[in-house]
C-alpha positions as CSV (number, residue, x, y, z in Angstrom):
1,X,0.0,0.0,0.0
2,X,1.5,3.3,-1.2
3,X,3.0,5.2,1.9
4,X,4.7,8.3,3.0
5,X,7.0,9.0,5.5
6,X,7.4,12.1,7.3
7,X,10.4,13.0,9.7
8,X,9.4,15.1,12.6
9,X,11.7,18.3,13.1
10,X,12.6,20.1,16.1
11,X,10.8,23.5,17.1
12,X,9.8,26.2,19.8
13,X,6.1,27.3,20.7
14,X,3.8,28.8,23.0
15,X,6.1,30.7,25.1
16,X,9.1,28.5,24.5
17,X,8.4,24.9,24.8
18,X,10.9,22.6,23.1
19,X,9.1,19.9,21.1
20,X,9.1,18.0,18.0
21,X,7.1,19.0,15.2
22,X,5.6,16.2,13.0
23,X,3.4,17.2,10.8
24,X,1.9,20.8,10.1
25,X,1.1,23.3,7.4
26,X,2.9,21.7,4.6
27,X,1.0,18.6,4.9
28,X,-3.0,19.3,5.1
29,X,-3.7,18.3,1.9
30,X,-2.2,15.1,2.9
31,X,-3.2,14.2,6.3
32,X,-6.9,16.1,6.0
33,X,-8.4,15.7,8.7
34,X,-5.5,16.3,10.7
35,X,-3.4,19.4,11.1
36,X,-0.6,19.1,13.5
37,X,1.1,16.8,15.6
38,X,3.6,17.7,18.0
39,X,5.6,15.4,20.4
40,X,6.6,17.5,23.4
41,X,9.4,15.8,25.5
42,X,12.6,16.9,27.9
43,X,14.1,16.1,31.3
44,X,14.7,19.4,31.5
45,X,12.2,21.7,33.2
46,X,14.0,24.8,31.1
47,X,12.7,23.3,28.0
48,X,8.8,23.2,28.8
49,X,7.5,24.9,32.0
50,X,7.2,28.5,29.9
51,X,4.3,26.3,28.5
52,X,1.7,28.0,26.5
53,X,-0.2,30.6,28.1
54,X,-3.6,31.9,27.3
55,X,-4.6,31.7,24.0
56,X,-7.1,31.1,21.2
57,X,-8.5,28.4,19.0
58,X,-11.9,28.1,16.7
59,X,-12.6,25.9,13.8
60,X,-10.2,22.8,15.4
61,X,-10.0,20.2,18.2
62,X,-7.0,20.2,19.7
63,X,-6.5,16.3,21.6
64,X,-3.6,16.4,24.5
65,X,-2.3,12.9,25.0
66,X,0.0,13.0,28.2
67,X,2.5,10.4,28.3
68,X,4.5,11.8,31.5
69,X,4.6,14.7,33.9
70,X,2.0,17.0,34.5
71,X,0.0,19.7,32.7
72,X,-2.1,22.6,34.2
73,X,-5.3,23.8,32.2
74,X,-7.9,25.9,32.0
75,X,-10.1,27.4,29.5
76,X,-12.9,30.2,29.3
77,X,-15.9,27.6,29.3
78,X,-15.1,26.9,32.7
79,X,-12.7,24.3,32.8
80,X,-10.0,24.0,34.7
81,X,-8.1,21.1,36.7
82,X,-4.2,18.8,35.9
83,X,-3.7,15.8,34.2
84,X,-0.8,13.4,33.8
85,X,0.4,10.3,32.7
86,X,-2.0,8.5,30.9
87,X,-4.8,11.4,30.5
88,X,-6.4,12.4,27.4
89,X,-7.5,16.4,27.2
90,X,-9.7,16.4,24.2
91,X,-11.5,19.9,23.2
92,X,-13.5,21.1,20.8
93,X,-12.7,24.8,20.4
94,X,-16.2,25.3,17.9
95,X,-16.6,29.1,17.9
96,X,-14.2,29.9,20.0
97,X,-12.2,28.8,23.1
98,X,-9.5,30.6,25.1
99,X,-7.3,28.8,27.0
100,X,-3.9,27.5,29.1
101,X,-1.7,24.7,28.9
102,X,0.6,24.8,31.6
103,X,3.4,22.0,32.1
104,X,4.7,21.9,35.6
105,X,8.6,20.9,36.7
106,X,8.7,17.0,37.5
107,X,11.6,14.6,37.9
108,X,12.1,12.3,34.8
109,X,10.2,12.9,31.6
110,X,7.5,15.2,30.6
111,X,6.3,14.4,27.6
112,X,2.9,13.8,25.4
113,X,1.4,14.0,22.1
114,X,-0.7,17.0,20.5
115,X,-3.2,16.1,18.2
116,X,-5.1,19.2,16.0
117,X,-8.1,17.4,14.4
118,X,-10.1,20.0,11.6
119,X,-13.7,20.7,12.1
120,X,-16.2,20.5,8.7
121,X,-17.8,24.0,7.8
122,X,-20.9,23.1,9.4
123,X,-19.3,22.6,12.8
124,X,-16.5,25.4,12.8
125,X,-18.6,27.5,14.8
126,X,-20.3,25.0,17.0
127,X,-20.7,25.4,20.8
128,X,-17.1,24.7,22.1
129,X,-16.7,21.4,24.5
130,X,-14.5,19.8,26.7
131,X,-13.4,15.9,27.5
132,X,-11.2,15.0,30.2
133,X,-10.2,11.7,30.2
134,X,-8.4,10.1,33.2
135,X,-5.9,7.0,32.8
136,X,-8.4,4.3,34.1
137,X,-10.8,5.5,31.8
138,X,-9.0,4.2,28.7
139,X,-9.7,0.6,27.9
140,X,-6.9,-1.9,27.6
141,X,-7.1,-4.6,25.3
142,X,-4.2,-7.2,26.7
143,X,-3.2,-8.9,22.9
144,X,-0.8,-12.1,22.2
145,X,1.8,-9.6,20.8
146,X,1.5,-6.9,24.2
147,X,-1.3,-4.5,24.6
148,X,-4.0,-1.8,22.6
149,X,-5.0,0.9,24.9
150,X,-8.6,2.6,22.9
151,X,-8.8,6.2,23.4
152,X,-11.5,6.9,20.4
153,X,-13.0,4.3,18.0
154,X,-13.5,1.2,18.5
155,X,-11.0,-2.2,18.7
156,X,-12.1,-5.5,18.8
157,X,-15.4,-4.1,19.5
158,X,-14.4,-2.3,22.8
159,X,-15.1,0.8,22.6
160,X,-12.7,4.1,23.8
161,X,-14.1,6.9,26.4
162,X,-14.5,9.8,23.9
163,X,-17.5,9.4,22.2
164,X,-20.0,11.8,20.1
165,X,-17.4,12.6,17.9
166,X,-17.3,15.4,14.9
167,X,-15.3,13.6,13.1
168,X,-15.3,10.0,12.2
169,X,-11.9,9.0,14.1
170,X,-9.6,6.0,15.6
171,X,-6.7,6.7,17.8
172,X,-5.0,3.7,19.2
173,X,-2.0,3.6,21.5
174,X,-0.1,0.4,20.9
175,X,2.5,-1.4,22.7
176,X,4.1,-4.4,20.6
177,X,6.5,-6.8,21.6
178,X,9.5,-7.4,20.1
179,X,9.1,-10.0,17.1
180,X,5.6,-9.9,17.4
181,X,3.1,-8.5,14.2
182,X,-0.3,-6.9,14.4
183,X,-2.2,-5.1,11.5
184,X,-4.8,-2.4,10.9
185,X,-7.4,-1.9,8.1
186,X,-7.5,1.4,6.7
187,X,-10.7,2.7,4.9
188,X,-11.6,4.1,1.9
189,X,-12.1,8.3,1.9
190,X,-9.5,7.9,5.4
191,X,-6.0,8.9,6.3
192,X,-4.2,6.9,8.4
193,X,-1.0,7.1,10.4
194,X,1.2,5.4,12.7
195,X,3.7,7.2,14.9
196,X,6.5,5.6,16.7
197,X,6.8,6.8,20.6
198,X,9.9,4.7,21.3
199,X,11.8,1.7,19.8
200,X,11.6,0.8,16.0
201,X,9.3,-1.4,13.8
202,X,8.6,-2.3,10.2
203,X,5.2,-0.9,8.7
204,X,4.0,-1.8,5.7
205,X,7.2,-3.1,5.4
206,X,9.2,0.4,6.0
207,X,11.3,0.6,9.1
208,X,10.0,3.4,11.5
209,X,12.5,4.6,14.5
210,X,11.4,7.4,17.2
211,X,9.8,10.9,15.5
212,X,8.7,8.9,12.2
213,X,5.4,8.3,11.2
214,X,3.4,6.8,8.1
215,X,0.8,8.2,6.4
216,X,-1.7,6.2,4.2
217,X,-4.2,7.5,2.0
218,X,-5.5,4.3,1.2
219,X,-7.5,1.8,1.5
220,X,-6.3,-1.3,2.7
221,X,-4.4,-3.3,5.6
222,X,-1.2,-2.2,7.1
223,X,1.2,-4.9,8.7
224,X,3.3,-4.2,11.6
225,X,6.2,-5.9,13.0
226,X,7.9,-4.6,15.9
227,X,11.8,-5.1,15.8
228,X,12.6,-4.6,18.9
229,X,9.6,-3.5,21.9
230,X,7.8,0.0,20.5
231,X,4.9,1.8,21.5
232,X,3.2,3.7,18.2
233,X,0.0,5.8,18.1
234,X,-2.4,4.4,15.1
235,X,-4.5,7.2,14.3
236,X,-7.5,7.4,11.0
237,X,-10.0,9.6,10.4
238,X,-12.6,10.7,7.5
239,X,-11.2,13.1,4.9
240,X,-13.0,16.7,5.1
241,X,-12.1,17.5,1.6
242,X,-13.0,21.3,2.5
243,X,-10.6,24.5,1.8
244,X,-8.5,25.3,4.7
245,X,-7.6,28.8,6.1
246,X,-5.0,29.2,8.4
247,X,-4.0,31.8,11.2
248,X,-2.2,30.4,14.1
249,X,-4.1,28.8,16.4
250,X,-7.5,29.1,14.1
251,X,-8.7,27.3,11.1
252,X,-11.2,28.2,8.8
253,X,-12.3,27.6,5.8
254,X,-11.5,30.9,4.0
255,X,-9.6,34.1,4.5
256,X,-12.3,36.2,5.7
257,X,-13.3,34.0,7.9
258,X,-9.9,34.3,9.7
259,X,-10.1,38.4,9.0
260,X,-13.1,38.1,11.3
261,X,-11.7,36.1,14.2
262,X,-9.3,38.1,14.4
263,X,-11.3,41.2,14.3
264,X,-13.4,39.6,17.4
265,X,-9.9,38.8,19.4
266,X,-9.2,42.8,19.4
267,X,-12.8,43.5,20.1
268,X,-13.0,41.2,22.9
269,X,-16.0,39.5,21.3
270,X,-14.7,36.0,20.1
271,X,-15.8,34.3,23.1
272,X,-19.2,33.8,22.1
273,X,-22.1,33.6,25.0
274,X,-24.4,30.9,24.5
């Protein structure tokens, strides 16, 4: 099955958090429905506890995966609270969301994954919402070859904790041991991708080591084989097929509509009252 492979790269954002960028603006017409993926990651507290302060999203989800550490949030629809190791933040910024994401100092690792899923025209302005998902809310699947933790979808008909869900989406968090072989079946009008969190592994016959992901387009079945133990993220969703405008940390669908949320940020009326 045709394949493409995409090194991640190391950048700065928010206020100066050290992470590794995956996939971004060059690739939407590729990995529609998905934006971004950034895998933040240090020992060092110097590198991530600037975290990203107050700021704005419409048109997006944006879907925190913490794999380490600790992250304060809060938002301007009233949530607020920390999660950790295991936790899934998942929010729908609709119309408009303001908010924090502040990583606090720990010993070892702080690391996760950020996820920015697009929104279809008809819900870019929808009522924002937020998901917290702790650990022990994540189903485990125990396999032959190691384990399938479901956040969203579905996997051998267990079912993960986010439901009601925009957009038609899988995210899996796979740990394989070494030798062992699973697969996935991708979907026609889907893109599919598979991102190595540690260790290496063959997919679709292409050897994948830490920061490289495939990305299909295709229909079809994709066979893993971990070489030595890995843990990869298998993540699909339903094309949008829609025009994408981009400013930051909003997406719309055309230029004016990013004139006028940005309009609304200096007028103080983005947040919208429902």
């Amino acid at each position: 099955m045709k394949k493409i492979i995409l090194q991640g790269h190391s950048t700065y954002d928010g206020a100066g958090v050290k992470l590794t960028r995956i996939f971004a603006h060059d690739h939407t017409k590729l990995t529609d429905p998905f934006l971004l993926l950034d895998h933040f990651g240090s020992d060092n507290p110097d590198d991530y506890v600037k975290g990203f302060p107050w700021h704005p999203h419409r048109g997006i989800e944006t879907v925190t995966y913490m794999l380490g550490g600790m992250v304060e949030h809060g938002d301007s629809i009233g949530n607020a609270g920390t999660i950790g190791p295991g936790d899934i933040q998942w929010m729908t910024a609709g119309g408009g969301v303001i908010h924090q994401e502040m990583p606090k100092p720990t010993k070892g690792m702080m690391h996760g994954l950020q996820l920015w899923v697009n929104l279809p025209a008809t819900n870019k302005m929808m009522e924002p919402r937020y998901r917290g998902i702790h650990e022990d809310e994540v189903p485990v699947v125990k396999i032959p070859s190691g384990e399938v933790r479901v956040i969203a979808g579905a996997y051998k008909n267990v079912t993960g904790p986010v439901q009601e869900l925009i957009v038609d989406i899988e995210y899996l968090d796979v740990q394989l041991k070494k030798g062992k072989t699973l697969s996935h079946t991708t979907k026609e009008g889907y893109t599919s991708f598979c991102y190595i969190i540690k260790g290496t592994g063959e997919f679709d016959g292409e050897k994948l080591e830490h920061a490289q992901l495939a990305l299909f387009t295709e229909a079809g079945s994709i066979a893993v084989k971990a070489i030595e133990d890995n843990r990869y993220i298998y993540v699909t969703g339903k094309r949008l097929n829609e025009p994408i405008a981009w400013g930051g940390p909003i997406v719309m669908n055309t230029r004016e509509e990013l004139e006028t949320a940005f309009k609304e940020l200096d007028e103080g009326t983005f947040i919208k009252k429902r």
